[in-house]
C-alpha positions as CSV (number, residue, x, y, z in Angstrom):
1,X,0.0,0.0,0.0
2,X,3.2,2.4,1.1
3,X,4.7,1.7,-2.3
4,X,1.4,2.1,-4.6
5,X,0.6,5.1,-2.5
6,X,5.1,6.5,-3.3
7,X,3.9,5.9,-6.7
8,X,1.2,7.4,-7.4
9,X,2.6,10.5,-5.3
10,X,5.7,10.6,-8.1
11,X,3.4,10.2,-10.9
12,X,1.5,13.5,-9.5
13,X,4.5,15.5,-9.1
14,X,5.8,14.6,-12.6
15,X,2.9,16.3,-14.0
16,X,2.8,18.4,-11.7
17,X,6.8,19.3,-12.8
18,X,6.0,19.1,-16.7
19,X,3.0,21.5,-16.3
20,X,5.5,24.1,-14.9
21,X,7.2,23.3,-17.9
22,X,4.4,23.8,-19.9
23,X,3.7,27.1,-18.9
24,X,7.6,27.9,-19.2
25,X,7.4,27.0,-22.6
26,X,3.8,28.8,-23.0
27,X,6.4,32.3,-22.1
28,X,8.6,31.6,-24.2
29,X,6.1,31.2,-27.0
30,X,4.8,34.8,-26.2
31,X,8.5,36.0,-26.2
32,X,9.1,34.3,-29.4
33,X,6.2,36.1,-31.0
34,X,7.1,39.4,-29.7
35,X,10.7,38.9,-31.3
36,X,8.6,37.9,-34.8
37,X,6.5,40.8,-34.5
38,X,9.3,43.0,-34.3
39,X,10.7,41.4,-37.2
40,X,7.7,41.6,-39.5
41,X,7.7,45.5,-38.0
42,X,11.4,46.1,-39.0
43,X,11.4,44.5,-42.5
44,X,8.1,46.5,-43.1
45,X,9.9,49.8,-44.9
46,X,11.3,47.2,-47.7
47,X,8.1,47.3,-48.8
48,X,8.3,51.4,-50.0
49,X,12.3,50.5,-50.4
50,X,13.5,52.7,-47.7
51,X,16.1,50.1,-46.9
52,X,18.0,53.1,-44.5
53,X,14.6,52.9,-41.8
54,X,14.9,48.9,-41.9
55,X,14.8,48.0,-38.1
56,X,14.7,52.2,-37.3
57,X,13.3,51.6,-34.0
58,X,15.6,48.6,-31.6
59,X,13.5,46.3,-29.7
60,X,12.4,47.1,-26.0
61,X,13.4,44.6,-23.8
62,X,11.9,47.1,-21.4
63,X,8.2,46.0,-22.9
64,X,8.9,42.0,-23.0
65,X,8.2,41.9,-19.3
66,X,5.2,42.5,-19.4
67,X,3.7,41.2,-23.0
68,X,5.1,37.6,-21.6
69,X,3.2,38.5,-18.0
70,X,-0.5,39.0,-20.2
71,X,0.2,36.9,-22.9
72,X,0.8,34.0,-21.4
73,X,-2.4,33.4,-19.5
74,X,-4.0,34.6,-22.5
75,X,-1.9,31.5,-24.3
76,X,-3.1,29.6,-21.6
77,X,-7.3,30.5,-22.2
78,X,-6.6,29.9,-26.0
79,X,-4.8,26.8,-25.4
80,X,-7.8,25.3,-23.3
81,X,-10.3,26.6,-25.5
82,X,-8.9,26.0,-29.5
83,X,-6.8,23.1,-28.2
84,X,-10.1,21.0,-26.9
85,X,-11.6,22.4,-30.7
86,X,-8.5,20.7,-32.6
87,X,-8.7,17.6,-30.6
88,X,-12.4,17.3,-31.3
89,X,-11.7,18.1,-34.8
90,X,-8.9,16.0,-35.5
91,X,-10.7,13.2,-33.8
92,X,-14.0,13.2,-35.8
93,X,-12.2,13.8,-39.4
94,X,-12.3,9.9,-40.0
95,X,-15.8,9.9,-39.1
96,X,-17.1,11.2,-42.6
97,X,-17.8,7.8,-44.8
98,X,-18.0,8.6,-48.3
99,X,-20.4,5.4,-49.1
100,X,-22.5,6.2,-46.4
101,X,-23.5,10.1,-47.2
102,X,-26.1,8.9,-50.1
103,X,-29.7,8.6,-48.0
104,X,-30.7,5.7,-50.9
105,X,-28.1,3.5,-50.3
106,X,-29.2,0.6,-48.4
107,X,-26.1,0.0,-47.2
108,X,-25.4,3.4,-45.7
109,X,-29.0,3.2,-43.8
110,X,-27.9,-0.7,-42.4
111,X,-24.4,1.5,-41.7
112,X,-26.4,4.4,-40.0
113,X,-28.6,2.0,-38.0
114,X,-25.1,-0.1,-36.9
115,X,-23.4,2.9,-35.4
116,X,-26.4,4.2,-33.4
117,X,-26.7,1.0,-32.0
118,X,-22.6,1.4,-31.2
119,X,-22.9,4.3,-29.6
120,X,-26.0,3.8,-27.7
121,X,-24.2,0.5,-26.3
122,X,-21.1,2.1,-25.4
123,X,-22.7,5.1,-23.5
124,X,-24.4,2.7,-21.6
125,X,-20.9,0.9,-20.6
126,X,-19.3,4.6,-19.9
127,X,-22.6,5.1,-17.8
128,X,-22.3,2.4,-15.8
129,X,-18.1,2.8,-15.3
130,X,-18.8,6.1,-14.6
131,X,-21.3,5.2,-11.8
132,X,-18.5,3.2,-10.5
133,X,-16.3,6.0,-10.2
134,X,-18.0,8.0,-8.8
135,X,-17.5,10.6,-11.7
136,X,-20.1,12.4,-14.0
137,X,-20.3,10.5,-17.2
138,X,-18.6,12.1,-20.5
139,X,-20.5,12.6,-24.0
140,X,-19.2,9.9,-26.0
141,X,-18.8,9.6,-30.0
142,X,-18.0,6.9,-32.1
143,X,-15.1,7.4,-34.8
144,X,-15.3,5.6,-38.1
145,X,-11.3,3.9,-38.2
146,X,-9.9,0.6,-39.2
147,X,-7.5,1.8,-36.0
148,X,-8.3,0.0,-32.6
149,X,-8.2,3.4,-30.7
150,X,-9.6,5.4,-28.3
151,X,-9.0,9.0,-26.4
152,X,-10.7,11.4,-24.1
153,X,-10.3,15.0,-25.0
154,X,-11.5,17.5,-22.2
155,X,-11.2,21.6,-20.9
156,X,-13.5,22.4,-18.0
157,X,-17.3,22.1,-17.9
158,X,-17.0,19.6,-21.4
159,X,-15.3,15.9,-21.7
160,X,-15.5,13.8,-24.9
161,X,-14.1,9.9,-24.8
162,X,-13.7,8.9,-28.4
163,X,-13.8,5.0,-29.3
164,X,-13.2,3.9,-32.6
165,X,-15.5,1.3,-34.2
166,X,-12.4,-1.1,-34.8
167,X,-11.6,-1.1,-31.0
168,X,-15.2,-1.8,-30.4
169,X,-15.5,-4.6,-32.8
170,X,-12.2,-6.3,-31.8
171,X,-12.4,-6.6,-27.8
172,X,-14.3,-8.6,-25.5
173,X,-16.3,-7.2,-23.5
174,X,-14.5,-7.4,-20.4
175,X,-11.6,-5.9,-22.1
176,X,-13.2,-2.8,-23.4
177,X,-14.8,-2.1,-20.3
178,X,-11.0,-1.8,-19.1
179,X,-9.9,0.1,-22.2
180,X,-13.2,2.5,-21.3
181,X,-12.2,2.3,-17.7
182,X,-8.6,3.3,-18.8
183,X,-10.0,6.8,-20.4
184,X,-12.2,7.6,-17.5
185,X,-9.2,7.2,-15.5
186,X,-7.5,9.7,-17.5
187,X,-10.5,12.3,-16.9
188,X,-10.8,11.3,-13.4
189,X,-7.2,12.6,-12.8
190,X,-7.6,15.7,-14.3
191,X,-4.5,14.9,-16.6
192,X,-6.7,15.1,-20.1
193,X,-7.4,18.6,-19.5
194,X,-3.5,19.2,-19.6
195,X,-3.0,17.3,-22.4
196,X,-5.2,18.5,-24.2
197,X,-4.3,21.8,-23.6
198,X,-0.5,20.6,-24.4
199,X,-1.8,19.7,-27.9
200,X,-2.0,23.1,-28.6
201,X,1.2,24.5,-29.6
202,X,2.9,21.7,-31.0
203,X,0.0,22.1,-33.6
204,X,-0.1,26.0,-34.0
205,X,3.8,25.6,-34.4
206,X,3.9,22.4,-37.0
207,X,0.7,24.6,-38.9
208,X,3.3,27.8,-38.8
209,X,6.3,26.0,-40.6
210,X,3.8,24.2,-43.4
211,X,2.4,27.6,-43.7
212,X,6.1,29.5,-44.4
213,X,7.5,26.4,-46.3
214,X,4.2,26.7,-48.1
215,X,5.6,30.6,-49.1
216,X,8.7,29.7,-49.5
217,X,8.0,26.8,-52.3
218,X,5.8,29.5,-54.1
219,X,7.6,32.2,-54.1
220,X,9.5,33.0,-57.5
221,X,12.6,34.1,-55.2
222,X,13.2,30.8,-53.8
223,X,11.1,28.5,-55.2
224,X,14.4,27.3,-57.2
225,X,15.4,26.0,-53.9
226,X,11.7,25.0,-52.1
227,X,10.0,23.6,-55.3
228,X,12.6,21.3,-56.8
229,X,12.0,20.5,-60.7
230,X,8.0,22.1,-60.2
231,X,8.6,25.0,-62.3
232,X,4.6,25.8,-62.0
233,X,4.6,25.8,-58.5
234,X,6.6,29.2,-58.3
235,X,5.2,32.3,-58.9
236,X,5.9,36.2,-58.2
237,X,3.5,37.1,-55.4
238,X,4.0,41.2,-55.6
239,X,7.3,42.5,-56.0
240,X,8.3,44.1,-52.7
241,X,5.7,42.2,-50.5
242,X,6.9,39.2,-51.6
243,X,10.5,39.9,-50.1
244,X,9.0,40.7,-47.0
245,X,7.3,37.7,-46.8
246,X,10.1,35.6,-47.6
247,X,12.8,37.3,-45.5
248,X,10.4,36.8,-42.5
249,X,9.4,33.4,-43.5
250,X,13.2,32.3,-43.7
251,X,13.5,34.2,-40.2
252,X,11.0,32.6,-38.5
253,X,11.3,28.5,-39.0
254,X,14.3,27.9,-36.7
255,X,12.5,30.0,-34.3
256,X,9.7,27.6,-35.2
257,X,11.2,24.8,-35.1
258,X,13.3,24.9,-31.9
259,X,9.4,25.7,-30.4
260,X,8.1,22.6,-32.2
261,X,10.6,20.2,-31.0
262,X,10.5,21.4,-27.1
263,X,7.0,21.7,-27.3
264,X,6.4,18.5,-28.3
265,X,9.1,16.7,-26.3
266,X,6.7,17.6,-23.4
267,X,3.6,17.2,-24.8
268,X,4.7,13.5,-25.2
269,X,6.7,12.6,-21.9
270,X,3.5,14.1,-20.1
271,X,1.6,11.6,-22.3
272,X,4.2,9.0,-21.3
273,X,3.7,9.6,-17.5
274,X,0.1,9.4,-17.4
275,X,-0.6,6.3,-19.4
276,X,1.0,3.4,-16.1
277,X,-1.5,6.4,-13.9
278,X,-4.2,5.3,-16.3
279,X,-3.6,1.6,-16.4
280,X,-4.0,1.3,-12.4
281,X,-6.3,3.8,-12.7
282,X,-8.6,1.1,-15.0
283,X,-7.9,-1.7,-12.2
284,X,-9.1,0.6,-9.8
285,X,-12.8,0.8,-11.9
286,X,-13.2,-2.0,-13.4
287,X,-11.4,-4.4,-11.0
288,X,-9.3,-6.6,-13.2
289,X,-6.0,-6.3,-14.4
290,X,-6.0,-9.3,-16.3
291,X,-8.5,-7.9,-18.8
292,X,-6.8,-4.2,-19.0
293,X,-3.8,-6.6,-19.9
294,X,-5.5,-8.6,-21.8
295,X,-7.0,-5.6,-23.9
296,X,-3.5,-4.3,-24.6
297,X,-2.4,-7.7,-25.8
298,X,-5.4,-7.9,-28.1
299,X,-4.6,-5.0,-30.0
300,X,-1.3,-5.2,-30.3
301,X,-1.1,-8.3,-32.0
302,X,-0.3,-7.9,-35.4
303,X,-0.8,-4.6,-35.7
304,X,2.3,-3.1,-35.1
305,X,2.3,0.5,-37.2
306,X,4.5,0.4,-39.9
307,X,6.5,3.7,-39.6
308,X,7.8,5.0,-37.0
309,X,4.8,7.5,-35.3
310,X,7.2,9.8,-33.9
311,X,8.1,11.0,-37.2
312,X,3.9,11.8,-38.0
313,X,2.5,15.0,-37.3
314,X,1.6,15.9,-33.5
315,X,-2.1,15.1,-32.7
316,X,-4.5,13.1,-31.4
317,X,-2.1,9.7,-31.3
318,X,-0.5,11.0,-27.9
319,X,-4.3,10.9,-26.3
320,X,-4.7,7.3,-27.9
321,X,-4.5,4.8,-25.1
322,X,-1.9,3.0,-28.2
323,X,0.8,5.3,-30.0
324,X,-1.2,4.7,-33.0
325,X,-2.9,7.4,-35.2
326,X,-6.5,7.3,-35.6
327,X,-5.8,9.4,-38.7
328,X,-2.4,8.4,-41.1
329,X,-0.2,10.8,-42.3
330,X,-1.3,11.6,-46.3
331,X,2.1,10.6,-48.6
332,X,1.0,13.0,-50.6
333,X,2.0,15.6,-48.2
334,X,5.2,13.9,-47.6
335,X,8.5,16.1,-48.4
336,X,10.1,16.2,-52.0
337,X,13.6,14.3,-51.9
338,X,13.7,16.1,-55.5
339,X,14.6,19.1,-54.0
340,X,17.1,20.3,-51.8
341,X,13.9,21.9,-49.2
342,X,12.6,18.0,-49.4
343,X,16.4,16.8,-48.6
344,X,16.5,19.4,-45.4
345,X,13.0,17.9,-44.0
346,X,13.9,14.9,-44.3
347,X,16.8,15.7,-42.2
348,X,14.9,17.4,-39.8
349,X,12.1,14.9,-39.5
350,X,15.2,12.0,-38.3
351,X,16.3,14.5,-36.0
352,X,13.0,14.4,-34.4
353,X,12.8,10.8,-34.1
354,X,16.6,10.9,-32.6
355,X,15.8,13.8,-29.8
356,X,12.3,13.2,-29.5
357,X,10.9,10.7,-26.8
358,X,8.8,8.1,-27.7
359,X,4.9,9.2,-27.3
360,X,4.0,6.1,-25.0
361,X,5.6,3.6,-22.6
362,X,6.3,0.3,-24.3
363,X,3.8,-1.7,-24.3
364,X,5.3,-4.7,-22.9
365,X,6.3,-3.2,-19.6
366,X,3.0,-1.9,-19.6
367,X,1.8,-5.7,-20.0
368,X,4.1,-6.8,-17.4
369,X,2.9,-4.3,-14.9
370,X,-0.5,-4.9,-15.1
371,X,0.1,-9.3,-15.3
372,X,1.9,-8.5,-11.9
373,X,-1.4,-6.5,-10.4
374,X,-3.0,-9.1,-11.3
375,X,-0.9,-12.2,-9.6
376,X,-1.2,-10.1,-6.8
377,X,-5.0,-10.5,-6.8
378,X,-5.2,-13.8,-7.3
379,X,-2.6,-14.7,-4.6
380,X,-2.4,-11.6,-1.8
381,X,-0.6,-14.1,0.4
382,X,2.4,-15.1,-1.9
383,X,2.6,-11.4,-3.2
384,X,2.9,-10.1,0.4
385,X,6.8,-12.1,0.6
């Protein structure tokens, strides 16, 4: 009892540690953007070509104080509020079935029919978990995906557990009660509403640099360089503007970047943490160990991902109770090795997987943890030497 109770003491102050981190990194966000704004401000005369004004007036350290002191609780409000709208988003994007959006096709009414019955079964399972808990019981929705998955996305006063229809078809009963058990567990200890508010700038910051490689690849300037052998793809924007545009694009991805990749390094090891907090968490509601194991097992076998997830955009996949995406990463919008642009992100994407953690525990361990719980159960007398 000493040792669960040491345990689950660390686990809180772990959080509790990569939340202050969180918010550190939230600071230096705002920082960042004041330094960018300034930049934008300073390469502004370029655009009447008074190239003596450029950067006129130096930046006022004197002001940073307080623009990181307001704009970081304001970071804070916008990552709770458009974080918990991305996660939602990101989560339902599978869930639009091409076959089933004509109203005449038989088969998209027998589809129709099929998921209402889903979701009306597995609200009544949350319901009844939820009773156990002692907890208020979440909205629930059903994600088309031929991924076993499932997630809980949350920011005070709304909580949405997502369950994909391949976890639902491929686990026992008693094992997706433990998988459902799992998320609850996650909502329970208030550690989704920091995830999901984590979520948030990885995102914004891996939108920013698709957005300024996007400018760079079009402009006629350096498309030579972004756009490879696509001689259609580069184009003269507007004369002056464009150089602006360019010069603060080229400015701001290793500010970017460096966000990105410290960003996400906690978004993940505080989605590594809380996934063993989650698991005994499950035990705790459902009772069994064995089947939370047994779930784990289920969906693991042979269906291993084929690349390496660490490498895929930052999403939903370090919610999942597996580091699998419910959504896969479009080849199409895979960098060009044609070009020397395509050559650097492909550089820069194995340097993620190299300093990056991993988004989840390995599984095993997580196996052998929960086999042990349960040996403990069914033998308190041999597990007590």
């Amino acid at each position: 009892m000493a040792a669960t109770s040491q345990s689950t003491w660390r686990v809180r102050a772990r959080l509790l540690v990569l939340g202050v981190v969180l918010v550190a990194f939230d600071a230096v966000a705002v920082a960042a953007a004041y330094v960018l704004g300034y930049l934008a401000v300073g390469l502004a005369p370029l655009l009447w070509n008074d190239f003596g004004a450029l950067f006129g007036a130096g930046i006022d350290t004197g002001v940073l104080v307080p623009v990181v002191a307001v704009g970081t609780p304001v970071v804070l409000i916008a990552q709770s509020v458009f974080g918990y709208r991305m996660t939602l988003r990101a989560g339902l994007s599978d869930a639009t079935d091409p076959a089933a959006s004509s109203p005449d096709s038989i088969a998209a009414m027998r589809r129709k029919i099929d998921r209402e019955e889903t979701v009306q079964a597995v609200r009544d399972r949350v319901e009844r978990l939820a009773h156990t808990a002692d907890m208020a019981t979440p909205e629930v929705s059903i994600v088309e995906s031929a991924t076993p998955n499932s997630f809980v996305a949350s920011r005070p006063g709304e909580r949405t557990l997502f369950v994909t229809t391949a976890l639902v078809e491929r686990l026992a009963d008693d094992e997706l009660d433990a998988v459902l058990a799992h998320e609850l567990a996650h909502l329970k200890h208030g550690d989704s509403v920091v995830m999901t508010a984590a979520a948030f700038l990885p995102t914004v910051t891996d939108r920013w640099q698709t957005v300024a490689v996007g400018v760079l690849r079009r402009s006629f300037l350096t498309g030579w360089l972004f756009a490879g052998d696509d001689a259609d793809a580069r184009t003269l924007i507007a004369g002056q503007f464009e150089l602006v545009l360019v010069v603060f694009a080229l400015a701001s991805l290793p500010v970017v970047a460096a966000l990105s990749l410290a960003s996400t390094a906690c978004y993940r090891l505080l989605s590594r943490i809380r996934e063993y907090a989650a698991d005994a968490g499950a035990v705790a509601i459902c009772g069994s160990p064995g089947a939370m194991a047994s779930a784990l097992e289920t969906l693991t076998t042979d269906h291993r991902p084929e690349q390496d997830l660490r490498t895929a955009r930052t999403g939903v996949r370090e919610l999942c109770v597996l580091p699998d995406a419910i959504e896969a990463v479009d080849e199409a919008d895979e960098a060009d090795a044609t070009s020397v642009a395509g050559r650097i992100g492909g550089g820069w994407a194995r340097l993620r997987v190299w300093l990056l953690p991993g988004s989840h525990p390995d599984i095993d361990d997580r196996i052998d943890t929960l086999r042990d719980r349960q040996r403990a159960v069914d033998d308190p007398d041999e597990s007590a030497f």
